[in-house]
C-alpha positions in Angstrom: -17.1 45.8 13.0 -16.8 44.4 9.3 -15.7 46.4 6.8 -17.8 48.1 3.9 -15.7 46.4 1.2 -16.1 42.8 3.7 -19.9 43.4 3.7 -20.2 44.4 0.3 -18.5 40.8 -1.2 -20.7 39.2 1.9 -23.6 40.4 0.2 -22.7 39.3 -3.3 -22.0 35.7 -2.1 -25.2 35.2 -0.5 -27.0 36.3 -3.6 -24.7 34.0 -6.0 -25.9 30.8 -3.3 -29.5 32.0 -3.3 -29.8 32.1 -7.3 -27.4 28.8 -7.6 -29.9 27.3 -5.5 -32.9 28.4 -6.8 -30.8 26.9 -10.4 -30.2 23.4 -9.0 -33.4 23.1 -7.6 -35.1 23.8 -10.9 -32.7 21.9 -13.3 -31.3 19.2 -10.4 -32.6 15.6 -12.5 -34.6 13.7 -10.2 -32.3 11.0 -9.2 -29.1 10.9 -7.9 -26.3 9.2 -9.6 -25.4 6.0 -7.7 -22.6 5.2 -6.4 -20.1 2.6 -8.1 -19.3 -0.5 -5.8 -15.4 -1.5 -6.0 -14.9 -5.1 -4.7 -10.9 -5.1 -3.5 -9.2 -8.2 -3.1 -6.8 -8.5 0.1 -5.2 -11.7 0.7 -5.1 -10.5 4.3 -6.1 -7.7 6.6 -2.3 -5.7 6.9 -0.5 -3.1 8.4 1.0 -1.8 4.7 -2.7 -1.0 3.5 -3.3 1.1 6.3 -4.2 4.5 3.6 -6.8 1.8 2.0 -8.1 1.3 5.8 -7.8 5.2 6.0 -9.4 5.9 2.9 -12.5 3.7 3.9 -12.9 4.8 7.5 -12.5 9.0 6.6 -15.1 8.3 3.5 -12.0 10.0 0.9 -13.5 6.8 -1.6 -17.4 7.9 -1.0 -15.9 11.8 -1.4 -15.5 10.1 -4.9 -18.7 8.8 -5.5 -17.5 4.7 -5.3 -18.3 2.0 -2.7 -15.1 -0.2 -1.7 -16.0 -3.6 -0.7 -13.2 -5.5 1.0 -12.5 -8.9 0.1 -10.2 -11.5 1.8 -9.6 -15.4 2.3 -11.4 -14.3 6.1 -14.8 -14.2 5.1 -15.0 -14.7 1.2 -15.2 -18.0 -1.2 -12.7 -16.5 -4.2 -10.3 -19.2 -4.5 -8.3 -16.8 -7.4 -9.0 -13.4 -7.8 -7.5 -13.4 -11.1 -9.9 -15.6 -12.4 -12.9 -15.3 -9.8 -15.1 -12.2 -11.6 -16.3 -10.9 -8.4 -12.8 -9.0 -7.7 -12.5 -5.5 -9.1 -9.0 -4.2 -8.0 -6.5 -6.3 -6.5 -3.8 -5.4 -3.7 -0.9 -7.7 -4.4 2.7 -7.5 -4.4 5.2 -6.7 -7.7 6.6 -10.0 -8.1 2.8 -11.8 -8.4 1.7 -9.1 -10.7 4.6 -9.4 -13.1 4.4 -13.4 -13.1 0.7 -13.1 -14.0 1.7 -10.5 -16.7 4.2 -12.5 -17.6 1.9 -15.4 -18.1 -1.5 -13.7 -19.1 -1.1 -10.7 -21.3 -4.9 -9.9 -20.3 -3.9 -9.9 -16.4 -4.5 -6.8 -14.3 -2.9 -3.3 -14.7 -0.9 -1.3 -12.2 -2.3 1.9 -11.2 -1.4 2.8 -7.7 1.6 1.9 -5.6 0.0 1.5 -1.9 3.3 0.4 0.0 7.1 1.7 -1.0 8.8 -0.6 0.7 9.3 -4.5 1.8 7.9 -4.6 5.7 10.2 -7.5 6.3 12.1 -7.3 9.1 15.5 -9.7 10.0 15.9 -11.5 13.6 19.0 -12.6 15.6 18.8 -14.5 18.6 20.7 -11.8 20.3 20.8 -8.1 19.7 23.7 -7.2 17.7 24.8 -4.8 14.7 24.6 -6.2 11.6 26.4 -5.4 7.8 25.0 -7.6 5.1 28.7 -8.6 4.3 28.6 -10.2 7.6 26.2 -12.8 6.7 28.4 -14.8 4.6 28.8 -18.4 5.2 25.6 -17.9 7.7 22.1 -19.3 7.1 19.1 -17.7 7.1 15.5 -18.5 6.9 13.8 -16.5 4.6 11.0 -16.4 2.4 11.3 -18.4 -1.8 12.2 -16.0 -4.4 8.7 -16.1 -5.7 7.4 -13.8 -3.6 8.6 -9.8 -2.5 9.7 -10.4 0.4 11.7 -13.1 -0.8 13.2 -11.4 -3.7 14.2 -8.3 -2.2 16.1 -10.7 1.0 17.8 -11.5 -2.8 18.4 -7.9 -4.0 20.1 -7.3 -0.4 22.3 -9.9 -0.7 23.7 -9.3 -4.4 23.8 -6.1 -3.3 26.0 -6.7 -0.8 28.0 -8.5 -3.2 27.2 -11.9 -2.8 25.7 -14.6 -4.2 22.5 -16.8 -2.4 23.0 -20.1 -2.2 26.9 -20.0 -2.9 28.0 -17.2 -0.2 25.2 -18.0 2.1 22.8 -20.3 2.6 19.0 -19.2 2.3 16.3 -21.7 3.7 13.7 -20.4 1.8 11.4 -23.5 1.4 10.3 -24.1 5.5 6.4 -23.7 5.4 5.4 -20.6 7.0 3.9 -22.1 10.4 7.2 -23.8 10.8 9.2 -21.1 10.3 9.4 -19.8 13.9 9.5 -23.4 15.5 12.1 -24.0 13.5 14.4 -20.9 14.1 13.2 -21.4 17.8 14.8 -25.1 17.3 18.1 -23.8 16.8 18.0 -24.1 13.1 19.3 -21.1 11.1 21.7 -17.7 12.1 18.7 -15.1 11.4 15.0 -15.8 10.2 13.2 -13.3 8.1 9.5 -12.7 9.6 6.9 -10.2 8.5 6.0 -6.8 10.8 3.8 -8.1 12.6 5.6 -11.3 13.4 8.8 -9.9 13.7 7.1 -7.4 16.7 5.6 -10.4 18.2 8.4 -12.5 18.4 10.9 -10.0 19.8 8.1 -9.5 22.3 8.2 -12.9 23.3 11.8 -13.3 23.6 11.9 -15.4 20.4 14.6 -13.1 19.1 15.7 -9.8 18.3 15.1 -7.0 15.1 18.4 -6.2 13.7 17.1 -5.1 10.3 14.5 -3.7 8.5 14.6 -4.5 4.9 12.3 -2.0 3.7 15.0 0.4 4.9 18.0 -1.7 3.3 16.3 -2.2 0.0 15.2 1.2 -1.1 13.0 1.4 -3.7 11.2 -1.8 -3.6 7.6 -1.4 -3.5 5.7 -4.0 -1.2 1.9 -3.2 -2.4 0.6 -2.5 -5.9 -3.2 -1.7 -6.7 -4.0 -3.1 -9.4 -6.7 -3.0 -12.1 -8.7 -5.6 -14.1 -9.0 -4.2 -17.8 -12.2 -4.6 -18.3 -13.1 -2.6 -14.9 -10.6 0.5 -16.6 -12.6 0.1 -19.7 -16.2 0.6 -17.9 -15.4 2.5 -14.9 -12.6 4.9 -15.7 -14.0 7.3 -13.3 -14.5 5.2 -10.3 -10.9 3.7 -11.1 -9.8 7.4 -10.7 -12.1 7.9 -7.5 -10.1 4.9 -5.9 -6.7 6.0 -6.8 -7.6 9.6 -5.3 -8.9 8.0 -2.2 -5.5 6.1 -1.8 -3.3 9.2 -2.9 -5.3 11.5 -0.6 -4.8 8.8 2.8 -1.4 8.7 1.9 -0.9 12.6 1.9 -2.8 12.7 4.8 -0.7 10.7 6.7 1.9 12.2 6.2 0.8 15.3 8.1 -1.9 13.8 10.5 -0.2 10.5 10.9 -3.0 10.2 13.8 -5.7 9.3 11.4 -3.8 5.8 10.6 -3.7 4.8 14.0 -7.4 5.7 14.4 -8.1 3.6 11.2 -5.1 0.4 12.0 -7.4 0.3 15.4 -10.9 -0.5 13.3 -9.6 -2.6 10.8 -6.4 -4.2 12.7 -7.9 -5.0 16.1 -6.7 -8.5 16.3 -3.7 -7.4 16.3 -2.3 -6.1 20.1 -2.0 -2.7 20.4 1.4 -2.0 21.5 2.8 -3.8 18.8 0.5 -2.3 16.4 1.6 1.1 17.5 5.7 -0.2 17.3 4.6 -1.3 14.0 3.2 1.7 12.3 6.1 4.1 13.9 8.7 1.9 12.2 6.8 1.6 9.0 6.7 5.8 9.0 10.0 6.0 10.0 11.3 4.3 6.4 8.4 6.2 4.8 6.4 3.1 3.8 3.9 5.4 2.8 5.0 8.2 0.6 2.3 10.1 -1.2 3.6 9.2 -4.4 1.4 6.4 -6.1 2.7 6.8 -9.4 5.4 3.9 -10.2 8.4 4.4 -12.1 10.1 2.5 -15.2 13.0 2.2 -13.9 11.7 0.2 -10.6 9.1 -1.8 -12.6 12.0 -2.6 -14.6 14.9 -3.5 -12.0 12.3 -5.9 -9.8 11.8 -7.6 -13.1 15.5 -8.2 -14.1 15.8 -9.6 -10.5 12.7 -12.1 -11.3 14.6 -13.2 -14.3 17.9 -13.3 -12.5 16.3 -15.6 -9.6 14.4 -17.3 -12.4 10.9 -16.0 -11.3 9.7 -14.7 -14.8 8.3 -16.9 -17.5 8.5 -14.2 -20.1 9.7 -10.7 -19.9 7.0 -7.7 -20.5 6.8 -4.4 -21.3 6.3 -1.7 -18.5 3.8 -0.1 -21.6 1.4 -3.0 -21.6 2.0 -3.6 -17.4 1.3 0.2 -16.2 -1.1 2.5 -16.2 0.1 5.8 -14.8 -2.5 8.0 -15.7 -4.8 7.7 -12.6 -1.9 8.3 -10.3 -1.0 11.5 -12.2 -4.1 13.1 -12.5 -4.7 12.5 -8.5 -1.6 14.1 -7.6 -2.7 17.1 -9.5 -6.3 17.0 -8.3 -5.6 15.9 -4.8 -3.9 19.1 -2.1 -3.4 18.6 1.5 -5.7 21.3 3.5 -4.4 22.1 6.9 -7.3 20.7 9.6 -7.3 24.3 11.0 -8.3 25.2 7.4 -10.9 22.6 7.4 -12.5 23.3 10.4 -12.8 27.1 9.6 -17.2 27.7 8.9 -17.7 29.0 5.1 -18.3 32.5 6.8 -15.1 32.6 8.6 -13.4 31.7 4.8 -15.1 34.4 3.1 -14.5 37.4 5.5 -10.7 36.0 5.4 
């Protein structure tokens, strides 16, 4: 039996959504705003955009009123997305995005961090424990400076306290589809290979994870979103609609980490399954995905006095003109995490609560 009081605030509800409907009815205009359409550049389909993947296949970016259209050197003719105009938002890593600031004042801002961490992982031929002080006087192959993952082997090692190239010897210049062959060979102590790689190659006997160096690195983010101007200038609101999408996939993951696998499985299916799944455990395990899009001074700051130690940056910038934080702000503050027992409870089963 329901109670007077229950029936009572029932009643009153019903009569607020009759005359709210009768209202939008009447005043509703005829057509419906349209959707914005997003184009996002991905130089390749990857595990560390797996709350972009999430955000697309749970429809948290048409929640916002946008339309994301992937775009990637698979099945599109941009030759540069920094000059191509059919790119909106680009998913690239810090050390691309500061060299383009660095070079083009008018390059695209940073408004979301998708990744935390580098997804790199090291190999040994055998299993063993490794210390990065151990590496000295070993060689390892590992990716140039000019890109994260190579600057952040970089970080790890002056970290450690010693210098590349003098302590060590970094082969950092072996094109990627010789890497492999070339570690296989019997050249080099350790190679460096990304998640997927790494996973494969263990998997094939080719060698054995000893190191994660998203784990070792700490704050070191792997994957920026980032904004043309012009697109901020025009379509502030959709620019928000994406970075809500992203924030909210994130957040989501972190308590339903099932929806990622669900989304790695549509977007990833090249890649095998088991070492997709081996993967993703590993990449929540050292929190690659925090929801926490909003990017710090201090990081933006560190990765680029790295660049200029490595001598990586053509002309220092100013975090001011590289960041824009506002978008990630205002989604933490608009997005909330609702439990899924919450959000499978009817409207009436709210109410009489």
């Amino acid at each position: 039996m329901f109670k007077p009081k229950n029936i009572l605030v029932l009643l009153l509800v019903l009569s607020i959504i009759t005359s709210g409907g009768v209202f939008y009815i009447r005043s509703s205009p005829d057509e419906k705003k349209e959707d914005v359409i997003l184009r996002v550049w991905e130089s390749e389909k990857n595990m560390l955009h797996v709350p972009l993947y999430v955000a697309m296949k749970e429809g948290y970016f048409a929640e916002q009123g946008i339309i994301v259209q992937l775009q990637n050197n698979s099945y599109t003719a941009v030759k540069d997305p920094y000059v191509d105009d059919v790119v909106d938002i680009i998913l690239t890593d810090p050390v691309e995005c500061i060299y383009h600031k660095s070079v083009n004042p008018s390059a695209p801002l940073i408004v979301a961090t998708l990744a935390h961490h580098d997804g790199t992982f090291l190999l040994a031929r055998e299993k063993e424990k490794i210390s990065w002080e151990s590496l000295r006087n070993k060689n390892i192959i590992c990716y140039p400076p000019e890109t994260e993952s190579g600057l952040v082997m970089e970080k790890i090692i002056r970290d450690a306290g010693m210098v590349p190239m003098r302590d060590l010897c970094l082969y950092n210049r072996i094109p990627d589809e010789l890497r492999l062959g070339v570690f296989k060979s019997g050249s080099g102590s350790y190679i460096q290979l990304t998640g997927a790689q790494a996973f494969m190659a263990e998997e094939n006997g080719a060698g054995q994870i000893i190191a994660c160096l998203g784990e070792a690195s700490e704050a070191f983010p792997s994957v920026l979103c980032t904004v043309k101007p012009e697109i901020i200038s025009n379509h502030a609101e959709a620019v928000q609609g994406f970075v809500n999408g992203i924030y909210k996939a994130q957040l989501w993951i972190q308590y339903e980490p099932e929806i990622a696998t669900k989304a790695a499985k549509v977007y990833l299916n090249d890649l095998d399954k088991k070492i997709r799944n081996k993967l993703f455990h590993e990449y929540l395990t050292i929190k690659m995905w925090t929801p926490s899009p909003e990017i710090e001074a201090k990081t933006f700051n560190d990765i680029q006095q790295l660049m200029k130690t490595a001598g990586q940056l053509a002309v220092p910038i100013t975090f001011g003109d590289s960041v824009n934080n506002t978008f990630a702000r205002q989604a933490v503050n608009i997005i909330q995490y609702i439990p899924k027992e919450e959000r499978e409870k009817s409207w009436f089963e709210k109410i009489i609560k």
